[in-house]
Every structure is written in structure tokens, then in C-alpha cells.
C-alpha positions in Angstrom: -19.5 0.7 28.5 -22.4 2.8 29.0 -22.8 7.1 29.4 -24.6 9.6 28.4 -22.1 11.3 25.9 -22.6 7.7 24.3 -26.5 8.1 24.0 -26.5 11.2 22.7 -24.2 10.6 19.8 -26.1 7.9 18.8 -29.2 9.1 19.2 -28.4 12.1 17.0 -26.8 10.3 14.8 -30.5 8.1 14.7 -32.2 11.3 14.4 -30.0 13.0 11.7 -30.1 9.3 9.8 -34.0 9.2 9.9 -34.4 13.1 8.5 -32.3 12.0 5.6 -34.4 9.1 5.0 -31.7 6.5 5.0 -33.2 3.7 7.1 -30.5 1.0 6.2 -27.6 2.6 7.9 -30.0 4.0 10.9 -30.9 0.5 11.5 -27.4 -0.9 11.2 -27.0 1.2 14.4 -28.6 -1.0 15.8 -32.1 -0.3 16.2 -35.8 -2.0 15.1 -38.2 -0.2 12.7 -40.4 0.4 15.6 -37.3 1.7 17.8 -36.7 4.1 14.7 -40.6 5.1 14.7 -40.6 5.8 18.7 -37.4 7.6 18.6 -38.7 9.7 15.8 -42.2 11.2 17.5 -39.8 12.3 20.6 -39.4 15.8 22.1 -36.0 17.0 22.3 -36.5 17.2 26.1 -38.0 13.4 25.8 -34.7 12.9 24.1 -32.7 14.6 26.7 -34.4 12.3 29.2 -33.9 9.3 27.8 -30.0 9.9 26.8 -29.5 11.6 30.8 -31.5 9.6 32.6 -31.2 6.1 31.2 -27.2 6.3 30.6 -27.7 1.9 30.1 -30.1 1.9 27.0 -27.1 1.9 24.7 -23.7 0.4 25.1 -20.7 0.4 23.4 -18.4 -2.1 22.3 -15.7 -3.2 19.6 -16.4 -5.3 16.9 -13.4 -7.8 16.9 -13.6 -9.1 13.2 -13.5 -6.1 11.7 -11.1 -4.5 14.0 -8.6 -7.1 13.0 -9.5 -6.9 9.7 -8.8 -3.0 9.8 -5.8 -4.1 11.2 -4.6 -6.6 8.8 -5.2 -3.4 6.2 -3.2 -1.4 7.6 0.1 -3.7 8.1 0.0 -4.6 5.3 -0.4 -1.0 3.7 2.7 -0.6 6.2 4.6 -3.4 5.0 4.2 -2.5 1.2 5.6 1.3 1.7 8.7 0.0 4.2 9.4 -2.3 0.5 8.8 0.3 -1.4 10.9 2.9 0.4 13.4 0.0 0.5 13.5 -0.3 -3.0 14.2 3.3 -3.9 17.2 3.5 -1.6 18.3 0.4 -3.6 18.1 2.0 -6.9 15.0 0.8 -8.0 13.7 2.9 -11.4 10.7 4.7 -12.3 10.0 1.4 -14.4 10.4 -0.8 -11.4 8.4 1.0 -9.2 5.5 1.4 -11.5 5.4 -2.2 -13.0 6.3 -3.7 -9.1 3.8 -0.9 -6.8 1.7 1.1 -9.9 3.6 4.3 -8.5 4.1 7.3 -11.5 6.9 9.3 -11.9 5.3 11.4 -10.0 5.0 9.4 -7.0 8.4 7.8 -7.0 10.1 11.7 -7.4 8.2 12.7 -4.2 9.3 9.3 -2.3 12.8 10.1 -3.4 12.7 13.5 -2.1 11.4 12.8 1.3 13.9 10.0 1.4 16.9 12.1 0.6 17.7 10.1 -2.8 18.5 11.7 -5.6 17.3 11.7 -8.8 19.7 10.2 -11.8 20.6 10.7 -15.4 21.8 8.9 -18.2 21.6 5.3 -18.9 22.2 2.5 -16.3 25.8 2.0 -15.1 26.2 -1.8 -15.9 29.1 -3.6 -14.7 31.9 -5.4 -15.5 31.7 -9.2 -16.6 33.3 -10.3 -13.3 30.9 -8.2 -11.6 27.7 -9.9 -13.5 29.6 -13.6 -13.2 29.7 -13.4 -9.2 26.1 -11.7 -8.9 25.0 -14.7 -11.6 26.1 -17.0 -9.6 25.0 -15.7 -6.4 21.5 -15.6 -8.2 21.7 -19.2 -8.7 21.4 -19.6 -4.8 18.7 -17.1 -3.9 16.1 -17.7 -6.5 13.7 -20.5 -5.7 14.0 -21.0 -9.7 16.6 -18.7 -11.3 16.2 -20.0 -15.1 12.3 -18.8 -15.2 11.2 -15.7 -16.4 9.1 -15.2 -13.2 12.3 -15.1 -11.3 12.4 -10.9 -12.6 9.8 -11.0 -10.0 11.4 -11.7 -7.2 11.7 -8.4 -5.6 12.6 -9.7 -2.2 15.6 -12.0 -4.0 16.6 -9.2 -5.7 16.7 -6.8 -2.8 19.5 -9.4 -1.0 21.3 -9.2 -4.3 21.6 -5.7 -4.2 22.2 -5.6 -0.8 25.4 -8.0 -1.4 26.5 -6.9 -4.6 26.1 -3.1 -4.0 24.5 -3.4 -7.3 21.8 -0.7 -8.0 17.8 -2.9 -7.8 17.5 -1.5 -11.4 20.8 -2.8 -12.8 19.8 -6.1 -11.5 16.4 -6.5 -12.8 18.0 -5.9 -16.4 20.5 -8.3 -15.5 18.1 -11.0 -14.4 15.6 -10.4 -17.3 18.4 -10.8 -19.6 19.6 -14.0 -17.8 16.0 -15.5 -18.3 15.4 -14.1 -21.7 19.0 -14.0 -23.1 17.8 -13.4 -26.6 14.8 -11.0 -26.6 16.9 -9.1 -23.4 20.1 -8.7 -26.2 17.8 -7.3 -28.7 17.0 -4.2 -26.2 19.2 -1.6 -25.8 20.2 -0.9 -22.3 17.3 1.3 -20.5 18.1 4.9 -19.5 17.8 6.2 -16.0 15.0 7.5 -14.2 15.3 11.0 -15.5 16.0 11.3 -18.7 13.5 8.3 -19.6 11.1 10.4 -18.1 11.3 12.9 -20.3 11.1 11.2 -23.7 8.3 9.6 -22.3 10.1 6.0 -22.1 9.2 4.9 -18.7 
């Protein structure tokens, strides 16, 4: 595609590019040292002529690579706050979000808010040992390898858990880290909620 309004931006943008004495991104307009020279000594009118009257001497069109690449970016910036927004409606904790996304308390109140989850208080509300003995075993059968630490990874694995066991994200990632480290896990207390960890600075 080919106009006028086409030649003028990027002439002026040539123009403006030269003044400033930054050759490299005037020539990665596409234009030759000698272009840039020529260009330079011109009249406005000259200029005017040349973007009016030659509507042909620049065209435009999409650079494919990098417009896929671009993209690419931006699903997958897509993809990562659908998870994320997933996770807080699942219970995730300030702790979870931050060691799973890098979001601060900050961050995660605001996602909260705008998602219409409240905030909690107080330490987790674990549950009972038939509760933990059916989402065990249902573990079993979701995680690729449920006896590894790197299984308290699986955020995806334990989304479905959650999901099944109406279990909140964050009482299942103490549940899972304790089922993979059984011994350091019982030397921990259970962790507090979002809110009041906040505040002494725990999380």
C-alpha cells in the first residue's frame, strides 16, 4: 500500500531522526546513507513534492515474524493472567501467588478486588483426615509424579484438585508439600492467611 499520508509520516519521521543525529534507527526505516543525505538538503516544498506527487516512493507493509512474535507475547501474557485470576478465585495465598507469578501483596489485593474475592484472616482452615485421605488419593492420579517435591509445582494439577475437592489452592499446596516432605512439612506450623501474614510481615 502506497499514499501520501504514508510518505509524509515517514519522511518526517526521517527528517526528525536525522536532526537528532540518530542515523541507526533513521536508516532502519529503510533508507541508504546517501537517501538520508538527499532527503536532508530538501526544501519543505521539495519535500511536499516528493510525498504529494510520488505517492509510490514508499510502501507499506507488515513484517510477519515479528507480528507473530508480538503475537505469541501477548497470548501468552493473556494466558498467564486467565491462570492467575484462576488461582485467586481458587484460594490461592499471597505466598502462592508471589512464589508461582512474582505478584506482591499488593498486586494480589488489587486482583482480589477487581475480582470480587475477599480478603481472609486467620490461619488456613485444614480439613479433616477423611477429607486429606480422598484428596491424597485423588493426587495419586493427577500428578505425573506425586512422591516428588516438584509435584508442589504443579499448579495446573492442583487447580483440578481444588476444583474437585472444593478445597481452597492454598490448603492444598500445604497439603502436597507436606505429602512430599512429610518431615520438614510437620516441623512447620500451619501458615496463616493472606491477611494477617501480611501484616507480621510473614508472606
Amino acid at each position: 500500500m502506497a499514499t501520501p499520508q504514508l510518505n509524509h509520516a515517514l519522511f518526517n519521521q526521517a527528517l526528525v531522526l536525522i536532526r537528532e543525529g540518530d542515523m541507526r534507527r533513521a536508516r532502519a526505516l529503510g533508507f541508504r546513507d546517501d537517501e538520508l543525505q538527499s532527503l536532508s538538503r530538501l526544501r519543505a516544498s521539495e519535500i511536499e513534492s516528493l510525498i504529494n506527487e510520488f505517492p509510490g516512493v514508499a510502501r507499506f507493509e507488515l513484517d510477519h515474524d515479528t507480528f507473530q512474535a508480538a503475537l505469541r507475547r501477548i497470548n501468552r501474557d493473556q494466558n498467564r493472567d486467565g491462570l492467575v485470576n484462576q488461582c485467586i478465585r481458587y484460594g490461592a495465598s499471597v505466598q502462592m501467588l508471589a512464589t508461582f507469578f512474582g505478584l506482591t501483596p499488593n498486586d494480589c489485593s488489587a486482583r482480589r478486588s477487581l475480582l470480587g474475592v475477599p480478603s481472609r484472616q486467620g490461619r488456613l482452615p485444614m480439613p479433616d483426615e477423611a477429607t486429606e485421605h480422598n484428596a491424597y488419593h485423588r493426587w495419586q492420579t493427577i500428578s505425573d509424579d506425586p512422591a516428588s517435591p516438584s509435584a508442589a509445582e504443579d499448579i495446573q494439577g492442583m487447580l483440578v484438585l481444588a476444583e474437585e475437592t472444593e478445597l481452597s489452592l492454598a490448603v492444598i499446596w500445604t497439603l502436597i508439600k507436606q505429602w512430599t516432605l512429610p518431615e520438614q512439612a510437620r516441623q512447620k506450623n500451619v501458615p496463616a492467611e493472606d491477611d494477617e501474614a501480611v501484616r507480621e510481615g510473614t508472606l
